[in-house]
MIDORO-118063 format. One record per atom (N, C-alpha, C, O, CB): x, y, z. Coordinates in steps of 0.05 Angstrom, whole numbers, plus 5000, padded with zeros to 4 digits. Glycine has a CB too. Example, Ala and Ser with C-alpha at 12.3 -4.5 7.8 and 13.67 -1.06 7.14 Angstrom:
BEGIN
526448865156524649105156526449345156528549345169522649115181525749555142527349795143525850015157526850235161528249885114
//
This chain:
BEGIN
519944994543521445034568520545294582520745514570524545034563519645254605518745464622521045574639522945444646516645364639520545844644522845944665521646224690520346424688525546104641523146064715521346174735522846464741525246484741521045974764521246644745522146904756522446884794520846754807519647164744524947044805524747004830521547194840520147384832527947104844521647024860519047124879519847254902521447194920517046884889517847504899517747744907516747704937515547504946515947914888517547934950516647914983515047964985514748174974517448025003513047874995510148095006509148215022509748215046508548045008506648395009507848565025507148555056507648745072507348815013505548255065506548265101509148305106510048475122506147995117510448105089512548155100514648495105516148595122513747955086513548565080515348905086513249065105513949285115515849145051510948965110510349055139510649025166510449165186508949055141511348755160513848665184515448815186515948895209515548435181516748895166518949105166519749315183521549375197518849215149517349395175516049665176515649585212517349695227512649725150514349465221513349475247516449425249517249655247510749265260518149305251520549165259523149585261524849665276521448815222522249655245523349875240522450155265523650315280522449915208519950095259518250285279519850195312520350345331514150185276520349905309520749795339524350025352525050155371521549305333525749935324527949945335528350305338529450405358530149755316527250465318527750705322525450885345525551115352527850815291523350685352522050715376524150775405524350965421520250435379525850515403527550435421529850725428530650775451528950135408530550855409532251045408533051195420535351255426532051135397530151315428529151595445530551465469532551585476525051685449529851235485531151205504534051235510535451355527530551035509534451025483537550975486539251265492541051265509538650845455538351525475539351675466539151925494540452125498538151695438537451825508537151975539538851845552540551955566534251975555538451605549541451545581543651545565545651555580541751165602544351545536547451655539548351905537550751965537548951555522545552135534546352385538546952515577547852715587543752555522546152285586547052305618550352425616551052645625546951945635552152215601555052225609555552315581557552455581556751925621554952295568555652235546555552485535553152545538554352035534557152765518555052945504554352905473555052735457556053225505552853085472551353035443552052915415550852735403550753255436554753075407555653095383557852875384559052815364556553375375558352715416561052515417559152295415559652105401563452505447556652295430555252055429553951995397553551775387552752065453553552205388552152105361554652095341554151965321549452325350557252215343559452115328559951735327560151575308562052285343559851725358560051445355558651235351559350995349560851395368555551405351554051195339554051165308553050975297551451235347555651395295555051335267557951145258558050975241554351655247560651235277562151085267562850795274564650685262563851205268561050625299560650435302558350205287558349965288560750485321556150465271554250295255555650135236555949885235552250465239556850445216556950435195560250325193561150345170555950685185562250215215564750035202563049735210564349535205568550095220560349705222559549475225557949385200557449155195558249465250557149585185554949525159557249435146557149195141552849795142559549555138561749485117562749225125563449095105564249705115563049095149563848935164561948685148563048485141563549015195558648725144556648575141557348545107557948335095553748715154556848835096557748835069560148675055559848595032558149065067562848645072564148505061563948135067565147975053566448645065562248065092561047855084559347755061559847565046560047845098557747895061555547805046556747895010555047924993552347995059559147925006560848024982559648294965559748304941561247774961558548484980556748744967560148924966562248934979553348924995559149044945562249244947560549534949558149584944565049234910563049734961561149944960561750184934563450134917561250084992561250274935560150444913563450604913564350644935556650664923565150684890566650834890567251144877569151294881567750684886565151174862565851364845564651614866563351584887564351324811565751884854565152104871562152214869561052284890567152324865561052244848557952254853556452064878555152194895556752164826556651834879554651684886554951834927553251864945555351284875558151884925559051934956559052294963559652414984562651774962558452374940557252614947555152634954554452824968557352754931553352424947550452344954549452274975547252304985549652184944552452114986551651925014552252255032550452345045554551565025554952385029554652605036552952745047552652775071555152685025551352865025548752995028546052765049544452865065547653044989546152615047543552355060544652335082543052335101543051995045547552325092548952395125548152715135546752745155553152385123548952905120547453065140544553075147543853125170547853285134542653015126540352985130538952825143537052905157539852985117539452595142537952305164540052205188539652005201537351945141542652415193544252325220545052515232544452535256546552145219546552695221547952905223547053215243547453385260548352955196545853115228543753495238541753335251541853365275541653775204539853175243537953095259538052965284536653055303536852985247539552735286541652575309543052815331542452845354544552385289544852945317545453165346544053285355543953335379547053355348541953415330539653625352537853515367537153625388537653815338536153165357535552975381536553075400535653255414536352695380539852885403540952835432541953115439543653085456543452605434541553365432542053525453539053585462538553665485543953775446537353555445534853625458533253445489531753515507533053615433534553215479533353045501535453165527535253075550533652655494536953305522537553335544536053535568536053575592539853385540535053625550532953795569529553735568528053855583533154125559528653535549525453515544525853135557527853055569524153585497524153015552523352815564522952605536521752655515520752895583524052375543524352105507522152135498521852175474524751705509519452135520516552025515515652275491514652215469514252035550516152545499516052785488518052745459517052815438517253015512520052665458521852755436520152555416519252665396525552705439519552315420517252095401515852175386515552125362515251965413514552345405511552445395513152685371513152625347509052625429514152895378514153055364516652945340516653045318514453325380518052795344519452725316517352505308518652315298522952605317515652475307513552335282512252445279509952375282512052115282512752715272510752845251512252845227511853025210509753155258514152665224515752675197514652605167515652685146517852505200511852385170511052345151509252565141508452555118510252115154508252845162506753005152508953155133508753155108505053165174510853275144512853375125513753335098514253495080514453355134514053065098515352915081511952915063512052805041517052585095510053005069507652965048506853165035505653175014505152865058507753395052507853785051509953745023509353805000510154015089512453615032514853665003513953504981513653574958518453545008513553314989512653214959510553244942510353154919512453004957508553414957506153574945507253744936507553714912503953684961508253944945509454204937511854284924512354514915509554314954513754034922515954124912516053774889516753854867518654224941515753574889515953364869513253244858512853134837517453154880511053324885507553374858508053004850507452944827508253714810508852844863508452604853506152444874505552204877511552454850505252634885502852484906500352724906500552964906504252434946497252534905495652754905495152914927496152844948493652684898493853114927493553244963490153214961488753394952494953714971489553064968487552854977485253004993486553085012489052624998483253084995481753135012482953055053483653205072479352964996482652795051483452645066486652665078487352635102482752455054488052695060491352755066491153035072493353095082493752705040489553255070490253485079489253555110490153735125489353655060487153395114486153375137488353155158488153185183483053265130489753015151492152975159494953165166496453125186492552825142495253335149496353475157495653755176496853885194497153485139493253785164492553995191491653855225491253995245489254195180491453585224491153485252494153465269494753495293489753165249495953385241498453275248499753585271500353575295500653195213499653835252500854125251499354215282500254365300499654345218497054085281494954275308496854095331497554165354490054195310497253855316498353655348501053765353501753795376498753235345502453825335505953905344506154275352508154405355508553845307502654375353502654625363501154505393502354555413500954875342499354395395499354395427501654225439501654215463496554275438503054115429505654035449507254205456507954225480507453855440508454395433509854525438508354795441509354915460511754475422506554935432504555165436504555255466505455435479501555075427503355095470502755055509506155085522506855285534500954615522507354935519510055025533511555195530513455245544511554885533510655375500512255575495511855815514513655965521511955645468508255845526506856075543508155955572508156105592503056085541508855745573509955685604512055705603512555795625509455455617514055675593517355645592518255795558517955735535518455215595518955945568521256055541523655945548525156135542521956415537525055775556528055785567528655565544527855575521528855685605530255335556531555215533529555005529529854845510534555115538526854975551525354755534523754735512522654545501524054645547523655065507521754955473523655115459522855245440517555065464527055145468528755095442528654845430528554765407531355135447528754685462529954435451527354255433527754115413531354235481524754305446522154245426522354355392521954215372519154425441523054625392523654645365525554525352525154455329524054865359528554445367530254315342528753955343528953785325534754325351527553925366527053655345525153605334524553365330527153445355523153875322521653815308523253935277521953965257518953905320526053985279526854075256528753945253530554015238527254325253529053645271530253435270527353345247528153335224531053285302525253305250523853135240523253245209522053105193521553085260524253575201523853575175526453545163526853555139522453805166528253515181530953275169530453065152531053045128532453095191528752845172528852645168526652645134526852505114528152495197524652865140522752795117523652875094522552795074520352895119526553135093527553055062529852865061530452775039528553315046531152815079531952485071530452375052531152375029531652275093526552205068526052005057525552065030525551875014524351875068525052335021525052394994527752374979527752224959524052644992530152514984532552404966533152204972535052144958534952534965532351964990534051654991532051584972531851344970534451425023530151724957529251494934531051474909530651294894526151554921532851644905535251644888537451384888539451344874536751904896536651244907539151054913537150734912536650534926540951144950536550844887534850524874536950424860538450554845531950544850536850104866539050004849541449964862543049824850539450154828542250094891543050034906543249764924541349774940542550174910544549574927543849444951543349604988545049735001546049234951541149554993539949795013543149815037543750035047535949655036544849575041546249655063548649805045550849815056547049385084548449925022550750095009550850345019552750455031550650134981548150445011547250785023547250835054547751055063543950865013546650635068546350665104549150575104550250695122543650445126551350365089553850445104555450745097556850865113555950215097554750825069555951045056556451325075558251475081554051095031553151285080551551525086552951555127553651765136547051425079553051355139553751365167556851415169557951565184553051095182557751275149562051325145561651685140562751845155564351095099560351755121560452035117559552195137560552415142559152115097557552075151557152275179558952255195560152465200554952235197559952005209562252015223564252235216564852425231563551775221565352215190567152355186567552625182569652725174567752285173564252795192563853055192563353015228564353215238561153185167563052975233561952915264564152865283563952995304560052655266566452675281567452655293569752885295569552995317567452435291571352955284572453305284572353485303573853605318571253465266568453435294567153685311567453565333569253705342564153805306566953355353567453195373569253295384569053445404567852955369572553175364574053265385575253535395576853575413575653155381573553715375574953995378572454185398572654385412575554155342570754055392568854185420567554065444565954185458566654295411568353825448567953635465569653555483569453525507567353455455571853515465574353315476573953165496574153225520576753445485572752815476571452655482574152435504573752235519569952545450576252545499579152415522578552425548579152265566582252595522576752755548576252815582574552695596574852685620575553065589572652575585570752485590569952205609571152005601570152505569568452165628568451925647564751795648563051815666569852065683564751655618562251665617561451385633563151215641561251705587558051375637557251155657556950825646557050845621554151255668556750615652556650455641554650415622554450315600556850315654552250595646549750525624549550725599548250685578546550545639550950945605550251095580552150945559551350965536550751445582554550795563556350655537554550365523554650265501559850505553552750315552551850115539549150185526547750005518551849895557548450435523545750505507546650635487545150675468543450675521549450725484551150755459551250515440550550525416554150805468551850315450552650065435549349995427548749955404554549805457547449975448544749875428544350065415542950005396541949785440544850325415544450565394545750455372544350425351545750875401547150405371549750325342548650125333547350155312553350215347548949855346547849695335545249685320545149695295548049585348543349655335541149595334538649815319536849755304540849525360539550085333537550285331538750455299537350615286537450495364541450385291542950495269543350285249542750305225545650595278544250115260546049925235543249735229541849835211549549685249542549595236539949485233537549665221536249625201539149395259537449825235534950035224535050135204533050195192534350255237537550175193537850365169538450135148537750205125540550615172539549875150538849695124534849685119533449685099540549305132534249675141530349625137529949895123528249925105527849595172531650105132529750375127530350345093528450325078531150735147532550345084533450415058532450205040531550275018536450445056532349895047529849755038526749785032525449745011529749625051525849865060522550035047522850265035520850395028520250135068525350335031525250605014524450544989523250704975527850775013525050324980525350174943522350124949520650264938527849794933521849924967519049774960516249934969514149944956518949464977516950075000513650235008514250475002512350615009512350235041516350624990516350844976517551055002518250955023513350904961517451304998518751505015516151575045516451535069519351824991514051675032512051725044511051465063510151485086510351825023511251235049510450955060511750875087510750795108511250725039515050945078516950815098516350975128516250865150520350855087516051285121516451455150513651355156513251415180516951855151511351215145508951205162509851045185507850955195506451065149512250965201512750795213512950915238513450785259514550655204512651305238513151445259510551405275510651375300513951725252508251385261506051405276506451145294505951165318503451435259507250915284508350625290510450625322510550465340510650545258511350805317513650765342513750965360515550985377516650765332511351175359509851335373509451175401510951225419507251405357506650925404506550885425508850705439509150685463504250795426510650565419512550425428515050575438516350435452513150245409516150855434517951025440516051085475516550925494518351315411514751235479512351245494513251055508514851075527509651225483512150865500512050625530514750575545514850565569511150275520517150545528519250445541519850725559520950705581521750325521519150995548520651135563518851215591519951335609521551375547516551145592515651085618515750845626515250815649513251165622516350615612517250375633520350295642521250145659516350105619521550495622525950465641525950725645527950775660529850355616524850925640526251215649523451335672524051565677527051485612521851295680519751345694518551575692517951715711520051315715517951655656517151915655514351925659513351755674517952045630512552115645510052105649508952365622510852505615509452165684506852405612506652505594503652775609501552725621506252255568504853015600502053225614499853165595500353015576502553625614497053265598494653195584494453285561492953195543492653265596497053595561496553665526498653495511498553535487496954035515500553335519502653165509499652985498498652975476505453015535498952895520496252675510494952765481495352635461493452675535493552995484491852975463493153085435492153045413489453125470495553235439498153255418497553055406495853065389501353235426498952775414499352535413497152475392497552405369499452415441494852505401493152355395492852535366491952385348490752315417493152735360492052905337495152865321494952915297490853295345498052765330499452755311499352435300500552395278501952875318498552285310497951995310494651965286494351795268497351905351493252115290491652095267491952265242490652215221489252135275493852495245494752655225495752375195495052295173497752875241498052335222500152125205498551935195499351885172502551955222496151775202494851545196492851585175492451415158493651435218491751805176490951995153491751925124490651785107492152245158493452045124496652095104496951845097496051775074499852195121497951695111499651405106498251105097499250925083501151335136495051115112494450835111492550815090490550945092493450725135492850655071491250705042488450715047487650585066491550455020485950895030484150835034482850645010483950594988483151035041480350565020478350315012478750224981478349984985475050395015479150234961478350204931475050154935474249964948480349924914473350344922470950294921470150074907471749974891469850494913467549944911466649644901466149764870466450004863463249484919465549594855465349464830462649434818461649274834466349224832461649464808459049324798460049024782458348874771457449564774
//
C-alpha cells in the first residue's frame, strides 16, 4: 500500500506571489498620498491597521484558524507591529506628504539591500558574494543620488522626509528577518496578530494628537483608506508572511525591486507626477543593486 504526500506549490506559483505582492504594495504609495490629503498620518495608518487586521480575524475565523494565545507569541506580534507598520507606515505617510509616491517607491526598495547588510553582519546565514556586494554598493550610490542631490538643494523638510522613508525601509528589512520566527504559523496568524497590535499602539496616539473627531476628510482620501486596508494590508501581508516560509526573508523583499516600476507608473498615471533625471538614474542603480542581491545566479554546467 502506497501513500501520497500532499503536493507542494511551485515555485511559479510563489512567484506569482511574489509579483502579486510587489503589485499590491506597489499600489500603496498612491493610496497613501491621497489619503494623506485629508487624512493625517498617524489617523490614516491607525485605520489602516485596524481595518486590515479585524478583517484578517474576520477571514481567520472562517477558514477555522485560531489565533495564537499565549503571551510570548504576542509579544512577538508586538515587536513585528512596530517594525513592518508602526514606525515604518507613519513615517511613509507623513513623508509623502511632502516628497512625491513616484519618489517614496524608489527609495523604500532599497529594503532588500538592508535586509542583506543584516543578515551578513549580524545572522551570517547568507554569503557576501562577490556579486551581492556589488549590489549593495549600486543599491547605497542609488539612495545617495536621490536623496544626495536634494539634500545640496533643499535642507527643509524634503530630505527630512527622504530620510525617514528610507528608515522606513530599514524597518521593513528587520521585519523580514524576525518574521522568519513565525514558521509554523498559519501566515494569516502573524499579519492578523501583528496589525491588532499596531492598531492598538497607534490608535491612542491618534486620538491624543490628532483628534481624528475633528476631522472632515475627502471622499477620495476614505476611499484610498479602504483600498489601503483592504487590499494593500490585509491581502498583502497574508502573501508577505507566506513567502516568508517558502522564498525566505531576503527572497520575499526582492519584490521591492518588483514594485519599483509599478509604484512609479501609477503615480504618474493618477497623481500626474513626474520623476527629475537623478530620480532616473537613482532608480536605475537601486533597481540593479536589488537584482544583484536577489535573482539567483547560473549553477555552472557539469561535465
Amino acid at each position: 500500500m502506497t501513500t501520497t504526500t500532499p503536493r507542494q506549490p511551485s515555485m511559479a506559483f510563489e512567484l506569482a506571489l511574489l509579483l502579486a505582492l510587489a503589485a499590491l504594495w506597489g499600489g500603496s504609495y498612491t493610496f497613501i498620498k491621497l489619503g494623506v490629503a485629508t487624512i493625517p498620518p498617524i489617523t490614516l495608518i491607525a485605520a489602516r491597521t485596524a481595518i486590515a487586521g479585524l478583517l484578517l480575524v474576520v477571514i481567520m475565523r472562517m477558514r477555522g484558524v485560531t489565533m495564537p494565545t499565549d503571551g510570548a507569541t504576542w509579544r512577538r506580534f508586538v515587536f513585528q507591529a512596530c517594525l513592518n507598520s508602526v514606525i515604518p507606515w507613519t513615517l511613509i505617510a507623513w513623508g509623502e506628504r511632502f516628497v512625491d509616491a513616484g519618489l517614496a517607491t524608489i527609495l523604500n526598495s532599497a529594503s532588500p539591500i538592508f535586509t542583506f547588510l543584516f543578515t551578513a553582519v549580524i545572522t551570517r546565514h547568507e554569503a557576501a558574494s562577490p556579486r551581492k556586494l556589488f549590489g549593495v554598493i549600486a543599491g547605497m550610490a542609488g539612495i545617495c543620488l536621490i536623496v544626495g542631490v536634494d539634500a545640496f538643494r533643499d535642507l527643509g523638510q524634503g530630505i527630512v522626509a527622504e530620510v525617514a522613508i528610507v528608515a522606513a525601509t530599514i524597518c521593513y528589512a528587520c521585519a523580514a528577518i524576525f518574521s522568519r520566527g513565525f514558521k509554523g504559523l498559519d501566515p494569516t496568524a502573524p499579519a492578523a496578530g501583528s496589525l491588532l497590535a499596531g492598531a492598538a499602539i497607534l490608535i491612542p496616539l491618534s486620538l491624543a494628537v490628532e483628534r481624528p473627531w475633528t476631522l472632515s476628510p475627502s471622499t477620495s482620501s476614505l476611499l484610498a483608506l479602504l483600498a489601503l486596508a483592504v487590499f494593500s494590508t490585509a491581502i498583502a501581508f497574508v502573501i508577505y508572511f507566506r513567502l516568508i516560509q517558502t522564498l525566505g526573508s531576503v527572497g520575499t523583499t526582492a519584490q521591492a525591486y518588483l514594485r519599483v516600476p509599478i509604484g512609479v507608473a501609477l503615480s504618474v498615471a493618477f497623481l500626474g507626477e513626474r520623476l527629475s533625471p537623478t530620480a532616473w538614474i537613482g532608480l536605475a542603480c537601486v533597481v540593479l543593486g536589488v537584482a544583484a542581491m536577489t535573482i539567483p545566479a547560473r549553477k555552472a554546467a557539469t561535465a
